[in-house]
C-alpha positions as CSV (number, residue, x, y, z in Angstrom):
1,X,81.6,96.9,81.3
2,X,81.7,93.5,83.1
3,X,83.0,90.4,82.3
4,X,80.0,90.2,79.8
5,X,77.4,92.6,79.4
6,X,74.8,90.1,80.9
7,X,76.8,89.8,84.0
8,X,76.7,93.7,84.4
9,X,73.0,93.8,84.1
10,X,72.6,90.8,86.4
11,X,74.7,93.0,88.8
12,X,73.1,96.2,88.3
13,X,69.7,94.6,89.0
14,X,70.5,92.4,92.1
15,X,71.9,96.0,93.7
16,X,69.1,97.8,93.4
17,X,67.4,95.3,96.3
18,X,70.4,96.2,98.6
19,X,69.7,97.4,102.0
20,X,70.1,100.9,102.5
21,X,72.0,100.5,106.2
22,X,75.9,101.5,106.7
23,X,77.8,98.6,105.8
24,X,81.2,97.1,104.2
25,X,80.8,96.1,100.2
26,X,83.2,93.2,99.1
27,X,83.7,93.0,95.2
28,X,84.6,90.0,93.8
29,X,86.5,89.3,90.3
30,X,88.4,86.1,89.2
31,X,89.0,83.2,90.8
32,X,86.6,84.3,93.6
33,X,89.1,87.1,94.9
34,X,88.4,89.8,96.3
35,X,89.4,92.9,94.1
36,X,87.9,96.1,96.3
37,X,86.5,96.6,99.4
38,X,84.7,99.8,100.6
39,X,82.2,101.1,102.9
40,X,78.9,103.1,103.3
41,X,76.5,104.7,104.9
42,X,73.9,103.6,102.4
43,X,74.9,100.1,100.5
44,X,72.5,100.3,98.4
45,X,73.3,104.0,97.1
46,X,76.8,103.4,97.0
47,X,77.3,100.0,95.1
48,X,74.6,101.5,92.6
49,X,77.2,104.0,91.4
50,X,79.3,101.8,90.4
51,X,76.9,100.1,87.4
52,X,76.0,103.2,86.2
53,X,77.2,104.4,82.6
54,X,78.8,107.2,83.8
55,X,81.2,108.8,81.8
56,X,82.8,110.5,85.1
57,X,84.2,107.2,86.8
58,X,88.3,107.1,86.7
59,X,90.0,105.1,84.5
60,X,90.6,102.9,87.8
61,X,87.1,102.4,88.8
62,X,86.2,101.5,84.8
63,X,89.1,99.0,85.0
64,X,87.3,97.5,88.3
65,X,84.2,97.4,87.4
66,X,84.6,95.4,84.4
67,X,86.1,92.6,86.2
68,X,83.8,92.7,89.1
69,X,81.9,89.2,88.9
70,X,80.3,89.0,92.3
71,X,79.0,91.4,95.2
72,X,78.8,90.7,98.9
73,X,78.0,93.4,102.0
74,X,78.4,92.9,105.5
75,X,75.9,95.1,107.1
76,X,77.2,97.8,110.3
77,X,75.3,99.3,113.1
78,X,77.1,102.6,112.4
79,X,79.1,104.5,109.6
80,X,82.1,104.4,112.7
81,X,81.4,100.6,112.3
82,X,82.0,100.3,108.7
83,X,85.5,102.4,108.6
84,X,86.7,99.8,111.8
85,X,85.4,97.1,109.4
86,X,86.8,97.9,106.1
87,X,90.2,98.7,107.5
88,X,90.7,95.5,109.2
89,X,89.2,93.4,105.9
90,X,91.9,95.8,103.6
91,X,94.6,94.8,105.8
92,X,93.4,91.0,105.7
93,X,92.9,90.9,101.8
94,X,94.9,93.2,100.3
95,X,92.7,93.8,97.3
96,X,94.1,95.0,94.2
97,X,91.9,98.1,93.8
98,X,92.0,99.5,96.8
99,X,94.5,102.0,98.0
100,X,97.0,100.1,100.2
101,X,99.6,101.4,102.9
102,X,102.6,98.9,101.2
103,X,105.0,100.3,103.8
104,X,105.6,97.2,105.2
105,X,108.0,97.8,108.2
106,X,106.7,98.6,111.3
107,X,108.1,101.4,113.0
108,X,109.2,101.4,116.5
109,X,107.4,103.2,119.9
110,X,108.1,103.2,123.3
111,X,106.0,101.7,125.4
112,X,105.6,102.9,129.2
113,X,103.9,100.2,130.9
114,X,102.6,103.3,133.5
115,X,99.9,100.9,134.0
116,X,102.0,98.4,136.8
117,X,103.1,98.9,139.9
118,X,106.6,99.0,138.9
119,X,106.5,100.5,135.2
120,X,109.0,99.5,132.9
121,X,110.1,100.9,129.1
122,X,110.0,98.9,126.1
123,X,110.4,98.9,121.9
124,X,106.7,98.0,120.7
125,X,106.0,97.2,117.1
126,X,102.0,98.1,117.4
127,X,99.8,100.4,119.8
128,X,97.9,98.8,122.2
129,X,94.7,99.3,124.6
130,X,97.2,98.4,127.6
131,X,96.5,101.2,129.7
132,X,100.7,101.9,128.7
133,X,102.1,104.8,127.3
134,X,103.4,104.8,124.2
135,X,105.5,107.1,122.4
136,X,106.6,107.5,118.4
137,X,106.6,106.5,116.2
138,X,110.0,106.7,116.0
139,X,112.4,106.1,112.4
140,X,115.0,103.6,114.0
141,X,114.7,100.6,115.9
142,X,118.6,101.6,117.5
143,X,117.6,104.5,118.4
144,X,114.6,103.4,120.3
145,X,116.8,100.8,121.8
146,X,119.1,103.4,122.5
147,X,116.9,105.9,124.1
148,X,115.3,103.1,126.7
149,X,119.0,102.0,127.5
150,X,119.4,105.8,128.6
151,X,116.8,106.5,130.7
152,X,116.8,103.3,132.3
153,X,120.7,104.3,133.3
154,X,119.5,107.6,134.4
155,X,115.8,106.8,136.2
156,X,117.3,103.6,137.4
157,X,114.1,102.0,135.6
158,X,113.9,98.3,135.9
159,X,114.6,95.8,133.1
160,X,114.2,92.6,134.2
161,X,111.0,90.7,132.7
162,X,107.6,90.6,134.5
163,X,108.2,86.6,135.1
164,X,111.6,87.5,136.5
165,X,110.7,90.2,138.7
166,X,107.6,88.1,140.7
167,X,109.7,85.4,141.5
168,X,113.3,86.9,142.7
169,X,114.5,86.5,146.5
170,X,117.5,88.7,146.0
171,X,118.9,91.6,143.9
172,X,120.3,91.1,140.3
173,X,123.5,92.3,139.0
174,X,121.8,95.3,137.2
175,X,121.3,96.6,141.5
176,X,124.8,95.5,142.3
177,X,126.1,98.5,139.4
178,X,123.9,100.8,140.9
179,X,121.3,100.8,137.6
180,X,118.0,99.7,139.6
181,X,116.8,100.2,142.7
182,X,115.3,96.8,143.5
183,X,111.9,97.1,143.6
184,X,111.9,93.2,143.0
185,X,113.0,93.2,146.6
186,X,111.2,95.7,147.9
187,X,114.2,98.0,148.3
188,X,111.8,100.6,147.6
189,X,108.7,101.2,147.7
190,X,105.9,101.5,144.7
191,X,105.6,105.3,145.4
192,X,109.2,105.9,145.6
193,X,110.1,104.3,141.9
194,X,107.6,105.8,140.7
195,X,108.6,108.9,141.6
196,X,112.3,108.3,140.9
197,X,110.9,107.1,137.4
198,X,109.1,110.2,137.1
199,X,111.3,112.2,134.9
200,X,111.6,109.4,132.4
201,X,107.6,110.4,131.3
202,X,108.9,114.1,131.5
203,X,111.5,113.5,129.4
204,X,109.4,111.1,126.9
205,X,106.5,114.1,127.0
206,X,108.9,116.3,126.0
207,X,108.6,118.5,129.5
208,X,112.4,118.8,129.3
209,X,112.8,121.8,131.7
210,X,111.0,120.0,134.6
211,X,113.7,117.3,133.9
212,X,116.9,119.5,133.8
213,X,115.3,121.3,136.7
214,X,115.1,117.9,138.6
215,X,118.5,116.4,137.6
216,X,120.4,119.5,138.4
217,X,118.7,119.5,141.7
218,X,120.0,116.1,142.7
219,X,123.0,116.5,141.7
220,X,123.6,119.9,143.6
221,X,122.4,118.0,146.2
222,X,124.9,115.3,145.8
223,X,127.4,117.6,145.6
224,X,126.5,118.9,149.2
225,X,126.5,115.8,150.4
226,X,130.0,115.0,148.5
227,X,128.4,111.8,146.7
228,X,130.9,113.3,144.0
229,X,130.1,110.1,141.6
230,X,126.4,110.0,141.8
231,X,126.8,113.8,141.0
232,X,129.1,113.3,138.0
233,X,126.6,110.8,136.8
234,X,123.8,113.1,137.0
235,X,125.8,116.0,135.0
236,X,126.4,113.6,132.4
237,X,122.8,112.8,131.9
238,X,122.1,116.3,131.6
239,X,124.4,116.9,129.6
240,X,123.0,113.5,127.3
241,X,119.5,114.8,127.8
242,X,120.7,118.9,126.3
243,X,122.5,116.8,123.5
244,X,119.0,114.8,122.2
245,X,117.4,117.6,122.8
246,X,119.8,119.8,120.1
247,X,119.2,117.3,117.5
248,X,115.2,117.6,117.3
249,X,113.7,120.1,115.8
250,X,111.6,122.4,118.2
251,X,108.0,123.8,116.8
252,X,106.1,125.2,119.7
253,X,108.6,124.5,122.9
254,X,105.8,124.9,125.4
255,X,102.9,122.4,123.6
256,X,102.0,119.4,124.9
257,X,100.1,118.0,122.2
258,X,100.8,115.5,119.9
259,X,100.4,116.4,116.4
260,X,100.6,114.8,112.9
261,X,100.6,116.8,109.7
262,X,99.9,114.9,106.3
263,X,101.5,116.4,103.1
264,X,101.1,114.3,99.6
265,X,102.5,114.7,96.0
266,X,102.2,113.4,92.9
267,X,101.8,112.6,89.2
268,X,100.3,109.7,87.1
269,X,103.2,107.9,88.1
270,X,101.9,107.6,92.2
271,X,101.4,109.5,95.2
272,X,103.6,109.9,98.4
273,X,101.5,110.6,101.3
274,X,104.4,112.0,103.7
275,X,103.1,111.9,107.6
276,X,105.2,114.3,110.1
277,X,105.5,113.6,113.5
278,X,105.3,115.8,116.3
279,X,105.7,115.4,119.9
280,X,105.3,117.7,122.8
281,X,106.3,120.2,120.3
282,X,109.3,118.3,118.7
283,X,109.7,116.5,115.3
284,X,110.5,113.4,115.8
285,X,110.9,111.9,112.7
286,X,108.6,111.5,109.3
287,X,107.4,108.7,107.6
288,X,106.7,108.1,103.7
289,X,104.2,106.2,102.2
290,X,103.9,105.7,98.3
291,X,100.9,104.9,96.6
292,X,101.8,103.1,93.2
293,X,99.7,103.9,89.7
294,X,97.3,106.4,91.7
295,X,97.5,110.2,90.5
296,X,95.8,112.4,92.8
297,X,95.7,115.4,90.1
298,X,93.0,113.4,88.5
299,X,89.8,115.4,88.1
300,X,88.3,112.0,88.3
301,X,89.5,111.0,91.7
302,X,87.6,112.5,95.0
303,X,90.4,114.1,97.2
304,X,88.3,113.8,99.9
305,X,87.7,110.3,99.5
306,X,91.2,109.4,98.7
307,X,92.7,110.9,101.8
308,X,89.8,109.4,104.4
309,X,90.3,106.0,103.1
310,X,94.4,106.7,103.7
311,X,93.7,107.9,107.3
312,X,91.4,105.0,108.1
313,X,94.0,102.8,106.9
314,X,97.1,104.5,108.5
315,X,95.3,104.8,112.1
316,X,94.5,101.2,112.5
317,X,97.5,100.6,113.8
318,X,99.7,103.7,114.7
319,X,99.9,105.9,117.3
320,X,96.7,108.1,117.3
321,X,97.6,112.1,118.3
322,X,96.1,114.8,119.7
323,X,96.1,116.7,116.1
324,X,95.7,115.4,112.9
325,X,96.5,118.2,110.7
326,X,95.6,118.0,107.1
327,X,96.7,119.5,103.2
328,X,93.1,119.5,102.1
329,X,89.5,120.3,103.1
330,X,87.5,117.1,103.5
331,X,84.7,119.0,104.8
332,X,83.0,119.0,108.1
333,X,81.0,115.7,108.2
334,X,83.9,113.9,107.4
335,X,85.7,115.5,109.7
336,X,83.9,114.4,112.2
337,X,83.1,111.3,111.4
338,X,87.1,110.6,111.3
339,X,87.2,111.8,115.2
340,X,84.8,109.4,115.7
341,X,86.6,106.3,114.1
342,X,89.5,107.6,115.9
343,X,88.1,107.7,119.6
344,X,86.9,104.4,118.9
345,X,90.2,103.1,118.4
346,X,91.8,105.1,120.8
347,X,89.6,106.0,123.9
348,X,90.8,109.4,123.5
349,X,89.4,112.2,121.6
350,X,91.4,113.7,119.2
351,X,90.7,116.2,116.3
352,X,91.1,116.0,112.2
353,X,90.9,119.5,110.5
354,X,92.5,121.1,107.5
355,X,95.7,123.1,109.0
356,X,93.9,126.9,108.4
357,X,96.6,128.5,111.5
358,X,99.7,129.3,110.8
359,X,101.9,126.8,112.5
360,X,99.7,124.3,111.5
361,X,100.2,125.6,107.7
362,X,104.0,125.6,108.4
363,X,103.6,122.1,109.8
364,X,102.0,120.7,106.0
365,X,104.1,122.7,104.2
366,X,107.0,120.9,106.0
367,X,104.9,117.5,105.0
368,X,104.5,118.4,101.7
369,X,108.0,119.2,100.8
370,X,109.4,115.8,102.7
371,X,106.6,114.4,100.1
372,X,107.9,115.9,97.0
373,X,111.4,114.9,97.9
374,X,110.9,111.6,98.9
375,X,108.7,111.0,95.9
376,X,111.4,112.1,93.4
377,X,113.6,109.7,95.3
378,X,110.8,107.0,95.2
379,X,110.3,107.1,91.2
380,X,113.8,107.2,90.4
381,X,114.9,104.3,92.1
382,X,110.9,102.8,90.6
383,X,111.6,103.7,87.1
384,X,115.2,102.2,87.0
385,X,113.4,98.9,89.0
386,X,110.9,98.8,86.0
387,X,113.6,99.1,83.2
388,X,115.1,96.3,85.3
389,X,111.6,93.9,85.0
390,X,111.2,95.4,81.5
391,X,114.8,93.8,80.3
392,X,113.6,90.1,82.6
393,X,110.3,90.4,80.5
394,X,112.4,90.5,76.9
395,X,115.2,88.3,77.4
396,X,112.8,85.8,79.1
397,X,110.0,86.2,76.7
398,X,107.6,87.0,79.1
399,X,103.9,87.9,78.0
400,X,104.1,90.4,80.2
401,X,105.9,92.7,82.8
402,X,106.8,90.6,85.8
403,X,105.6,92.8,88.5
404,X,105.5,90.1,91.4
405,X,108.2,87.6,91.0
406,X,108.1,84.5,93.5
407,X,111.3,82.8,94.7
408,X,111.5,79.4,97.0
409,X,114.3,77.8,98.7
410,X,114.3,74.5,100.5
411,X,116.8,74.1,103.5
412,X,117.5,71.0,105.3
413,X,120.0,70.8,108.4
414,X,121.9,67.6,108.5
415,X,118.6,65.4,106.3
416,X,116.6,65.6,109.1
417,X,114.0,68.6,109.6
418,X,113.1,70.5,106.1
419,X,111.4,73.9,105.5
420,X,111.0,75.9,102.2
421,X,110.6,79.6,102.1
422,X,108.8,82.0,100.0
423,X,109.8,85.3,99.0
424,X,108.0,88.1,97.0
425,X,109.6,90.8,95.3
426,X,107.1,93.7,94.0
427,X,107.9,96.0,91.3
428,X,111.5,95.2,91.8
429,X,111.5,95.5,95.5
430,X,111.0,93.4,98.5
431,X,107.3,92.3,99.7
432,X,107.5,91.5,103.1
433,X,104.2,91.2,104.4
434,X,104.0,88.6,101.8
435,X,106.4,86.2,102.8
436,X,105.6,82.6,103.9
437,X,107.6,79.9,105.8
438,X,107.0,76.3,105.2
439,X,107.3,73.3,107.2
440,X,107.6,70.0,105.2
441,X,105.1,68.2,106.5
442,X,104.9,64.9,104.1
443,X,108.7,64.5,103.3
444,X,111.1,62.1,104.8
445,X,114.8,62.8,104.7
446,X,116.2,64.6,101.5
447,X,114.1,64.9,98.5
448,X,114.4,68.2,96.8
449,X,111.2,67.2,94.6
450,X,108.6,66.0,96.9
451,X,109.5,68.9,99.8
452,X,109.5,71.9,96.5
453,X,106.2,69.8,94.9
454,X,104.3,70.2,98.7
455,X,105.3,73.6,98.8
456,X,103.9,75.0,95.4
457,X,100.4,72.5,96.1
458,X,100.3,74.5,99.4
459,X,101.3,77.8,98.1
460,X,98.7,77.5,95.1
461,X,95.9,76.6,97.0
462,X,95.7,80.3,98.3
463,X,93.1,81.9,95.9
464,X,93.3,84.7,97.9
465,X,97.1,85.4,96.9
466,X,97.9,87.5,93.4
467,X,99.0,85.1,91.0
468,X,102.8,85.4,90.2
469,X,104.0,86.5,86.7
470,X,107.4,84.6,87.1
471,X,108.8,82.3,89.6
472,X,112.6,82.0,90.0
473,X,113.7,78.6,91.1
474,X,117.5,78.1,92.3
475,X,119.2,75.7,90.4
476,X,120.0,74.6,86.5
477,X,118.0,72.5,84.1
478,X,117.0,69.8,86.4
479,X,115.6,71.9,88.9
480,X,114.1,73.4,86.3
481,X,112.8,70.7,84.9
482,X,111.2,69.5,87.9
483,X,109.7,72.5,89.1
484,X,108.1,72.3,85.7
485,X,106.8,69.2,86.3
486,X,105.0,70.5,89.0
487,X,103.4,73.1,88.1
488,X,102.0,71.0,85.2
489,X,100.8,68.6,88.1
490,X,99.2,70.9,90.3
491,X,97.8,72.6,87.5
492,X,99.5,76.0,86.9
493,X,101.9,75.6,84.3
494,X,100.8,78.8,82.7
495,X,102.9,80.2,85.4
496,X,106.0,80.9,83.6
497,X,109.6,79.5,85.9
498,X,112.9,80.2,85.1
499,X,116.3,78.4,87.1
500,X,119.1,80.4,88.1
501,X,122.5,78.7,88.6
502,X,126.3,80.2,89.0
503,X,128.8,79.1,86.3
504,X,130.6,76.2,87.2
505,X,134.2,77.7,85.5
506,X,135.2,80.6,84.4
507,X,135.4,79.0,81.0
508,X,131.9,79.0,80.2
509,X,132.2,82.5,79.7
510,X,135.3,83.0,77.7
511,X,133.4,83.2,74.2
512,X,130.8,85.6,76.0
513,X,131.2,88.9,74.5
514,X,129.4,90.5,76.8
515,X,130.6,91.8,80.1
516,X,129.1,88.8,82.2
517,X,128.7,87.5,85.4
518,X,128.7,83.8,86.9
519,X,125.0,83.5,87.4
520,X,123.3,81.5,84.7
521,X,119.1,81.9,83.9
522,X,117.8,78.4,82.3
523,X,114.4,79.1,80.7
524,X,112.0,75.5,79.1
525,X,112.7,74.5,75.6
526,X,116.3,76.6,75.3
527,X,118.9,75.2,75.6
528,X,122.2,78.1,76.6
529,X,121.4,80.1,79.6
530,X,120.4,83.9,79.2
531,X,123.4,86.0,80.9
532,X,123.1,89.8,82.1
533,X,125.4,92.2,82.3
534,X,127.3,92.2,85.5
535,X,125.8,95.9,86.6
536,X,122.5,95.1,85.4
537,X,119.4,96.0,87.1
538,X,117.7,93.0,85.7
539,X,120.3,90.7,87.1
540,X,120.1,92.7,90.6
541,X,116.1,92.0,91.3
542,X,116.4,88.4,90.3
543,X,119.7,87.7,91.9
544,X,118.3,89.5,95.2
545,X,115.4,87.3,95.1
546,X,117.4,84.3,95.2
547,X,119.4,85.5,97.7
548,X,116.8,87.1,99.6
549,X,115.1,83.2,99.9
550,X,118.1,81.5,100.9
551,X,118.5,83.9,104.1
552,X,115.0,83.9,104.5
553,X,114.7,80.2,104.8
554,X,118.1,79.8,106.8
555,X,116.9,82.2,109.2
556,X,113.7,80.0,109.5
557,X,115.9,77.1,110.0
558,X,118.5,78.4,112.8
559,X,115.0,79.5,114.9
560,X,113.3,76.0,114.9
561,X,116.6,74.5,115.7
562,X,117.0,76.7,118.6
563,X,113.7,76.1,119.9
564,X,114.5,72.1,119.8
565,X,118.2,73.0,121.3
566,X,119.3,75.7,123.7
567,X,122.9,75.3,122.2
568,X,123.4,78.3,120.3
569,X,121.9,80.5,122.6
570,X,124.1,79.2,125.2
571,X,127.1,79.4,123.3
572,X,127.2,83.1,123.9
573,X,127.4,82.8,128.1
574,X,130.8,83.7,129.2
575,X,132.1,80.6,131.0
576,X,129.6,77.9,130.3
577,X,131.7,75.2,128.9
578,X,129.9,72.0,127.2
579,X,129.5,70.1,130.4
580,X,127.4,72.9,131.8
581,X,125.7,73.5,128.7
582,X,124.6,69.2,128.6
583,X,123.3,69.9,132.6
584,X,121.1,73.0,131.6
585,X,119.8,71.0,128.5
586,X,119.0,68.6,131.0
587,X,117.3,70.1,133.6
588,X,115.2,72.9,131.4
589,X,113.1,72.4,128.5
590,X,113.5,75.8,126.5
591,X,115.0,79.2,126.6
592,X,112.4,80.7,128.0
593,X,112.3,78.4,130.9
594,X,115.8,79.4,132.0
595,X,115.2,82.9,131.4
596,X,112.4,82.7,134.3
597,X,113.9,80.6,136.4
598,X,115.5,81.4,139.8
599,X,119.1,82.5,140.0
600,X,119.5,80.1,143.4
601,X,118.1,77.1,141.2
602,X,120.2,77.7,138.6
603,X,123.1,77.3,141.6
604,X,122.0,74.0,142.9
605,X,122.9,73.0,139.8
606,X,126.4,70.4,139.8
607,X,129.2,72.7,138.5
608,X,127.5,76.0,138.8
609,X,127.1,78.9,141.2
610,X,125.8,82.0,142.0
611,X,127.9,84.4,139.8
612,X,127.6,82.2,137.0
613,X,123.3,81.5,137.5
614,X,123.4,85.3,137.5
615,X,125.3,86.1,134.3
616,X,123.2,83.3,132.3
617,X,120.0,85.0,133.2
618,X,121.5,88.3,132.4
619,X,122.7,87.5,128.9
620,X,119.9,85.4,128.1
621,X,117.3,88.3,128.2
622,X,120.3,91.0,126.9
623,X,120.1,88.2,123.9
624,X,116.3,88.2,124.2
625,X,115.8,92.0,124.3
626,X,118.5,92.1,120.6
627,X,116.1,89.4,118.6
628,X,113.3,91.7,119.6
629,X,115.4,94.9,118.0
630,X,116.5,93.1,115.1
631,X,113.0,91.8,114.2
């Protein structure tokens, strides 16, 4: 079953002297990677199973355990320890067995930072232990942007930085147009904002009424009073706030809790684990995650097992509810068990329990058909990706499917500073999370070879990293060529490379009978490019790639020139000619630095004043506040 029979016995008998403590088990295959992780309550029980001859392991675990090679445990204090553990070392390693979340973008909250003196709203990427309140996950980065812009408008919630706010003598511009109250100044006090910010937590908690209640109020008030514009303001919010409101769907209208239901479906093509979102007794959005060449109607595969190691995995980092609602009975132990792992994490204690009631039943159902759905979707657009790498793997004579496919692009901005980047497509699609930036460390100038042969002797020093079954270099024969070279150098030239190039005339396709397009594929030892069809999916995945690197690398580029120059950032401030711009870059060392700095020193500046220090520092962080949404 192993690598060699002898292997598997050597195996089978250094297990049996495992200790028999909760722990984490690391399983080793190859190259000294790491191919699955898992955890126990007994180490010694658990790993046993695997070198057994049992005839009831899944295809999957046979597969694994014939290329396990080595086994290493890290020993817990508690089960709870071992779920925090293995979670962390999946997310760090990404072994190839394991189930692993590949959903790769990280979905917006709202974070209250109720915590301060003065709280203040912002778009977090991850849930902290911040004391702050978060709320989400939401499905769009906009509309979280939107939302804060909205209730800071109609709270009159601060959003000036924390540096900012410690060190201002007088009110900013946001004060002057009657959007904050000043508490930077001490226009009011910490009890008053909070109060007036009140109905923002309302709002976010989904206690809507109390809100409306509140706002109508004022603005009856204010109508008294004949403050006709503060009242017409107010109305409008309202009527914002009874517009949100109309788009979410409404489950229980007077819950507080915070629920999730998980739905799944599947086939031996994958799994969609679907994850709806509930708040205060609102839907709020759902979230898909596809599990690729796992079939959860396999008589061989635990569900229970299946779904714990998706929860551990999915509540490492998100938002942890009230209610986790589930599609199948895990049974009680594990049940609680999860609540454990989750307080741990959270502080908070929440519950995990098959959805027996009915709104809870309505809730998976709702899951489960978002699942099926959004798996249909999912292997569609999979299985016309794989006829796609099935057409690369024929017409490149590939020995075999080229499920990751590595491209690498070197930029260098007027032949001084050089970086490379690496981009990973999976299956046909984007990798992300597996993405690297490169700084040319040993280069000098412009040299194409030495900057693309340091990054392919860095890149191939990561063990850890799946090997690549095709790398796409941009550029024709000598490109090629060269990047040949070095892979024979550093010692990987079973790694096959291919160079892609556009067509330098029209002409070079005139005796092409086929419908073709100007991009050109150079494979070793042939000597006229391979041509795709202009609409074909092959020519899509490796032509995205290539693109794909380019903007990855420029985008590297334009951010470590702004860092050693403030001029593009600048460039955006209404009224700051180049003589202003030379006495900023004179007087401050980075962005940053300006962002923080006082509005009055910013004044004393030759050529500047008030207005104009007030406006820089105001689109600055407006600029700051967009890289943050667009990231």
């Amino acid at each position: 079953m192993a690598s060699s029979n002898g292997k598997f016995e050597e195996l089978k008998d250094r297990v049996k002297e495992f200790p028999t403590q909760s722990g984490v088990y690391l399983m080793k295959g190859p190259g000294d990677k790491i191919i699955y992780i898992g955890k126990a309550k007994s180490l010694r029980s658990r790993v046993r199973s695997y070198f057994t001859d049992s005839k009831d392991h899944s295809p999957k675990t046979r597969l694994l355990v014939s290329n396990i090679l080595e086994v290493e445990y890290i020993l817990t204090k508690t089960e709870v320890e071992a779920f925090l553990l293995e979670a962390s070392l999946i997310k760090k390693h990404r072994p190839k067995y394991n189930i692993r979340l590949r959903d790769d973008k990280a979905y917006p909250y709202i974070r209250f930072s109720w915590s301060e003196d003065f709280p203040r709203l912002y778009l977090a990427r991850k849930v902290k232990k911040d004391g702050s309140m978060y709320f989400g996950p939401y499905t769009s980065g906009l509309a979280v942007q939107g939302t804060i812009r909205f209730l800071n408008r109609t709270f009159k919630i601060r959003d000036c930085g924390d540096a900012m706010f410690a060190t201002r003598k007088r009110p900013c511009m946001t004060y002057q147009i009657g959007r904050c109250t000043a508490p930077c100044v001490e226009y009011i006090s910490q009890e008053e904002y909070r109060a007036e910010v009140e109905g923002a937590k309302l709002f976010l908690k989904g206690q809507n009424r109390k809100v409306i209640k509140s706002l109508t109020e004022k603005m009856m008030t204010s109508a008294e009073e004949e403050k006709f514009e503060v009242a017409a303001r107010l109305r409008d919010s309202i009527a914002s706030i009874k517009a949100i409101l109309q788009k979410q769907s409404v489950i229980n209208d007077t819950s507080e809790k915070d629920q999730d239901a998980v739905g799944f479906f599947g086939d031996e093509r994958g799994c969609l684990i679907e994850t709806v979102h509930v708040r205060a007794g609102r839907v709020i959005g759902t979230r898909p995650h596809f599990l690729p060449h796992f079939d959860p109607n396999d008589p061989a595969e635990d569900p229970r097992e299946w779904m714990v190691d998706f929860l551990n995995q999915y509540y490492e980092d998100n938002f942890i509810p009230d209610d986790v609602l589930l599609p199948l009975d895990i049974g009680q132990d594990l049940n609680k068990l999860m609540e454990e792992v989750l307080k741990e994490r959270s502080d908070t204690k929440s519950s995990v329990r098959f959805a027996t009631d009915e709104r809870g039943r309505n809730l998976v159902e709702m899951a489960n058909e978002n699942a099926k759905s959004h798996f249909l979707k999912y292997v569609s657009k999979s299985e016309e990706k794989l006829r796609g790498l099935e057409e690369i793997k024929d017409r490149f004579n590939l020995p075999e499917i080229p499920r990751r496919i590595e491209c690498y692009d070197i930029s260098t901005f007027q032949g001084a500073e050089t970086v490379a980047s690496q981009v990973v497509f999976e299956d046909g699609v984007p990798a992300k999370d597996h993405y690297r930036r490169y700084k040319i460390r040993t280069v000098q100038g412009i040299n194409d070879f030495a900057s693309m042969y340091e990054v392919l002797s860095r890149r191939f020093k990561h063990t850890e990293y799946e090997d690549p079954q095709l790398i796409v270099i941009d550029g024709g024969k000598g490109q090629l060529s060269q990047a040949m070279r070095i892979l024979d150098e550093i010692g990987r030239k079973d790694i096959p490379v291919v160079g892609l190039a556009k067509a330098r005339t029209e002409s070079d396709f005139q005796k092409a009978e086929v419908d073709s397009t100007e991009e050109r594929f150079f494979l070793p030892g042939r000597q006229n490019p391979v041509i795709f069809k202009h609409n074909a999916e092959a020519l899509h995945i490796l032509v995205g790639i290539r693109d794909e690197a380019h903007r990855f690398a420029i985008t590297y580029h334009r951010k470590l020139r702004e860092n050693s120059t403030l001029e593009s950032e600048l460039d955006y401030v209404v009224g700051l000619g180049e003589k202003r711009k030379k006495t900023l870059l004179t007087q401050f060392n980075s962005v940053d630095e300006i962002r923080m700095a006082e509005a009055a020193d910013i004044a004393k500046l030759k050529g500047f004043n008030r207005v104009l220090a007030e406006r820089i520092i105001l689109q600055l962080n407006d600029a700051e506040e967009e890289e943050i949404e667009a990231e």
